[in-house]
C-alpha positions as CSV (number, residue, x, y, z in Angstrom):
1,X,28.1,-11.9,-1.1
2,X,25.3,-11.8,1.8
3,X,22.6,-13.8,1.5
4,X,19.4,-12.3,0.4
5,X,16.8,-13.6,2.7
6,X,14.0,-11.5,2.1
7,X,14.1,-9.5,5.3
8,X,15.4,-5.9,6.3
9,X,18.9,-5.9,7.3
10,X,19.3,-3.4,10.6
11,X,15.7,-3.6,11.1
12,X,14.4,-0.3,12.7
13,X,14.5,0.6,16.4
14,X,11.5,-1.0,18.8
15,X,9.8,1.2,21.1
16,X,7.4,-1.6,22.8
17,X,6.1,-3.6,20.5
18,X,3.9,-4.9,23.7
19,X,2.4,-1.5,23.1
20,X,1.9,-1.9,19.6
21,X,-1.4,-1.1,17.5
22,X,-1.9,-3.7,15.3
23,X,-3.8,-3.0,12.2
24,X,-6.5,-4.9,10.4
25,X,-5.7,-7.0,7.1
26,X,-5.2,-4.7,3.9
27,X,-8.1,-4.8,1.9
28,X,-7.5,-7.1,-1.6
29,X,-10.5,-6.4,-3.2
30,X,-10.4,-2.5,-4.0
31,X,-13.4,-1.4,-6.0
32,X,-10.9,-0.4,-8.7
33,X,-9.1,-2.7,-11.0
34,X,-5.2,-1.8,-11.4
35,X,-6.2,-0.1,-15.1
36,X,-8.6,2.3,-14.3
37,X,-6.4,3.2,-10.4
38,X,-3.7,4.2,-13.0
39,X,-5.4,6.5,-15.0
40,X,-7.3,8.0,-12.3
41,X,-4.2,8.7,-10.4
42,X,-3.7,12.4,-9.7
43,X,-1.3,14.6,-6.8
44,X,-4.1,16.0,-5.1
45,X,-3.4,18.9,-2.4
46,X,-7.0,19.6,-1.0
47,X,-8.6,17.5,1.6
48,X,-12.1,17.7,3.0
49,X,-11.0,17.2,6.8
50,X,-12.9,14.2,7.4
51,X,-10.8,11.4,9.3
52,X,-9.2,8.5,7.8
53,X,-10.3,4.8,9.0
54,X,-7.7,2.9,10.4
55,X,-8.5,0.3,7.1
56,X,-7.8,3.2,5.1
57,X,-4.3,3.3,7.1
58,X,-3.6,0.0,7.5
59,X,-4.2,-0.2,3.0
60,X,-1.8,2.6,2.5
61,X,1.3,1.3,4.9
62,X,0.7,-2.1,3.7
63,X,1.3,-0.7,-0.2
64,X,4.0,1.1,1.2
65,X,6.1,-1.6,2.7
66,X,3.6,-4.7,3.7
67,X,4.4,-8.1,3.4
68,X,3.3,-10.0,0.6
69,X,4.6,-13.4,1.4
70,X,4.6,-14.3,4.3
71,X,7.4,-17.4,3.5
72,X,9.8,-15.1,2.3
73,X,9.3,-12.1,3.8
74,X,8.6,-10.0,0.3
75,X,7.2,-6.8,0.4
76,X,5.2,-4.8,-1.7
77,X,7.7,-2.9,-3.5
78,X,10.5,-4.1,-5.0
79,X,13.7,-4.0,-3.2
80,X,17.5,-4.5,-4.7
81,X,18.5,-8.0,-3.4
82,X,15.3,-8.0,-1.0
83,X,17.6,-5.9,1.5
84,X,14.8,-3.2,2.2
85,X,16.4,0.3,3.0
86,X,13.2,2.2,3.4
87,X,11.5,2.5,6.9
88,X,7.8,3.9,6.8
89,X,6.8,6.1,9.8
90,X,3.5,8.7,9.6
91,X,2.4,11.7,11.4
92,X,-1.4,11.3,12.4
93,X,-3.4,13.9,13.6
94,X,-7.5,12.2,12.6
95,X,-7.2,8.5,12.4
96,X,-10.0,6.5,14.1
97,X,-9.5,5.2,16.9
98,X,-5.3,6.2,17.3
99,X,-4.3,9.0,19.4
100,X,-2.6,11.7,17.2
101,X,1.1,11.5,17.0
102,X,3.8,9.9,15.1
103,X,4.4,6.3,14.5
104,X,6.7,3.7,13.0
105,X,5.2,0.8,10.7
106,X,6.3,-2.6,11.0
107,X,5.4,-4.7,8.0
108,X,6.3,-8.1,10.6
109,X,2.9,-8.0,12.3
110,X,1.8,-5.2,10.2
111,X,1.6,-2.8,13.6
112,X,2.7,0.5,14.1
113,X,4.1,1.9,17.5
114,X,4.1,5.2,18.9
115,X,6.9,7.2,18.6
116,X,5.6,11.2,19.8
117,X,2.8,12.0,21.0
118,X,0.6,15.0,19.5
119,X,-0.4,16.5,16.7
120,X,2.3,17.5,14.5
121,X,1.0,18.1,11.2
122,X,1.9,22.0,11.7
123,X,5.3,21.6,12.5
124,X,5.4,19.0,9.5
125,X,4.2,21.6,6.8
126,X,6.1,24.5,8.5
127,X,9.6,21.7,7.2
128,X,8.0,21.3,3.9
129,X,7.7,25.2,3.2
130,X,5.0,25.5,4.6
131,X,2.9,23.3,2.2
132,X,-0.7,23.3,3.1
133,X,-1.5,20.3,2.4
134,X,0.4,18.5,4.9
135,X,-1.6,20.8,8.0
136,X,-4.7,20.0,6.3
137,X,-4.4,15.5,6.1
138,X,-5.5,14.1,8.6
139,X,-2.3,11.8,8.4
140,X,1.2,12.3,6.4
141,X,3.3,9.3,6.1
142,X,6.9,9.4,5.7
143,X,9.1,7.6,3.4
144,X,12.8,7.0,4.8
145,X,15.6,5.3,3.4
146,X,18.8,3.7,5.6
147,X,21.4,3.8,3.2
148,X,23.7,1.6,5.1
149,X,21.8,-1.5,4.2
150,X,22.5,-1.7,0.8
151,X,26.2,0.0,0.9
152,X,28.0,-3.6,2.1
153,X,26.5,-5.2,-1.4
154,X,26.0,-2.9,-3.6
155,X,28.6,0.1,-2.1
156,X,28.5,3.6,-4.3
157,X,25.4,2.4,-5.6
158,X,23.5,2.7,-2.5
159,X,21.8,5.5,-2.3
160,X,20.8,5.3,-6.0
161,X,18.8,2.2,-5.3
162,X,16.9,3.3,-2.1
163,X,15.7,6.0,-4.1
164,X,14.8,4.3,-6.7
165,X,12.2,1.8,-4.2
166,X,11.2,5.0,-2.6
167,X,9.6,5.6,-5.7
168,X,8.4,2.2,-6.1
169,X,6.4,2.3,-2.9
170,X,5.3,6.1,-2.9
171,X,3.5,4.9,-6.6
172,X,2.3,2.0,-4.6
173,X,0.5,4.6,-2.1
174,X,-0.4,6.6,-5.1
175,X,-2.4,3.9,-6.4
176,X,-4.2,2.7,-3.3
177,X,-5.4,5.8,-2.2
178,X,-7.0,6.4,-5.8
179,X,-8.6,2.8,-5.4
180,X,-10.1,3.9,-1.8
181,X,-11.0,7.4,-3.0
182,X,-8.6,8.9,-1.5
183,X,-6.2,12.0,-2.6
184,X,-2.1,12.3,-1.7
185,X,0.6,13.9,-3.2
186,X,4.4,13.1,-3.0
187,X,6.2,15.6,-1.3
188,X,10.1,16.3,-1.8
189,X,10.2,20.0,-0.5
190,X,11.3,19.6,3.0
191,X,14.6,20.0,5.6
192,X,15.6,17.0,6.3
193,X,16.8,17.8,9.6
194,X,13.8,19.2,11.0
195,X,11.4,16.2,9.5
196,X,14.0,14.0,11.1
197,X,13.9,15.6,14.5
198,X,9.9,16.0,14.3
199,X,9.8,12.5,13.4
200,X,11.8,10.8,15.6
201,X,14.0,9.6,13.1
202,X,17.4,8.0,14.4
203,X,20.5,9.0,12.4
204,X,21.6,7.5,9.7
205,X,17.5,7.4,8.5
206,X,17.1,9.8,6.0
207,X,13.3,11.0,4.8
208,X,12.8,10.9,1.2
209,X,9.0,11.6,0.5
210,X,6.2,13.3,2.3
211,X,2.6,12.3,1.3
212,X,-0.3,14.0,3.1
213,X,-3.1,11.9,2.2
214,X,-6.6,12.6,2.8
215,X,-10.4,12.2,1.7
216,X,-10.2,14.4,-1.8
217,X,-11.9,17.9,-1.2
């Protein structure tokens, strides 16, 4: 039986990490406590059109997939045997201070690194059936899951367990955007293939959830 070590098994592909953006620290110390984030929590489609910070990025990729120990390498949502299947990547198109285009997170450094450039929120709703919302925020992250980690330990049961910390980390997202006042939605309407191809995603990456966030209109 491997080893669990706390870090992701195949990590994901480096563009340049010399050319990597790296983000400020999350914020800890949300104006909301955990109680009241939960039942203010709503899927919200409608977005003013102002631009997010990047501290309002660097909170939502951090709950997505950040690091919480630094030791071991733990993230913020659960993982089966601390393999971590999901990879986090997000379309921007209005993020201060970052060119629009699509990036990959990496929780080791907590950085992101350009993938395409442009603006291709349009493209990205035109996937998703033309949802609206996903034009509209000014930034849509994308949760993938690599299957192939887990299969070696846990075999058939793969898929079901990526899944399952897909959820984990899109409530994670949920929850911070409520604290920051923020509105997203998680998205499961979409072709794979053509979110993988506007993405960037190499094969064997597999998008799970969409989640346009943006300042609540």
């Amino acid at each position: 039986m491997p080893l669990c070590t706390g870090v992701a098994d195949d990590p994901a592909p480096v563009a340049s990490l010399s050319d990597a953006i790296t983000l400020p620290p999350p914020d800890l110390e949300g104006p909301l406590s955990l109680e009241e984030a939960i039942a203010a929590r709503r899927s919200i489609r409608s977005y003013t059109g102002e631009p997010l910070s990047t501290a309002d990025l660097s909170s939502l990729l951090w709950a997505a997939q950040g690091i919480t120990d630094a030791n071991r390498g733990y993230r913020a949502a659960p993982s089966a045997g601390a393999h971590y299947p999901l990879e986090v990547t997000v379309a921007i198109g209005d993020v201060e201070g970052i060119a629009p285009g699509t990036y990959r997170y990496y929780p080791d450094g907590h950085r992101i690194t350009l993938i395409t450039v442009g603006d291709h929120r349009a493209a990205l709703s035109v996937a998703a059936t033309g949802q609206q919302s996903i034009a509209d925020a000014p930034a849509t992250l994308v949760i993938s899951g690599v299957y192939d980690r887990l299969r070696v330990r846990y075999g058939d049961r793969a898929e079901r367990y990526t899944l399952l910390e897909a959820g984990h980390a899109s409530q994670n997202c949920y929850l911070i955007a409520t604290s920051r006042g923020l509105g997203t939605v998680a998205v499961g309407a979409f072709d794979e293939g053509e979110v993988q191809e506007i993405m960037g995603l190499p094969a064997g990456e597999v998008p799970l959830y969409l989640m346009p966030v943006g300042r609540i209109g």
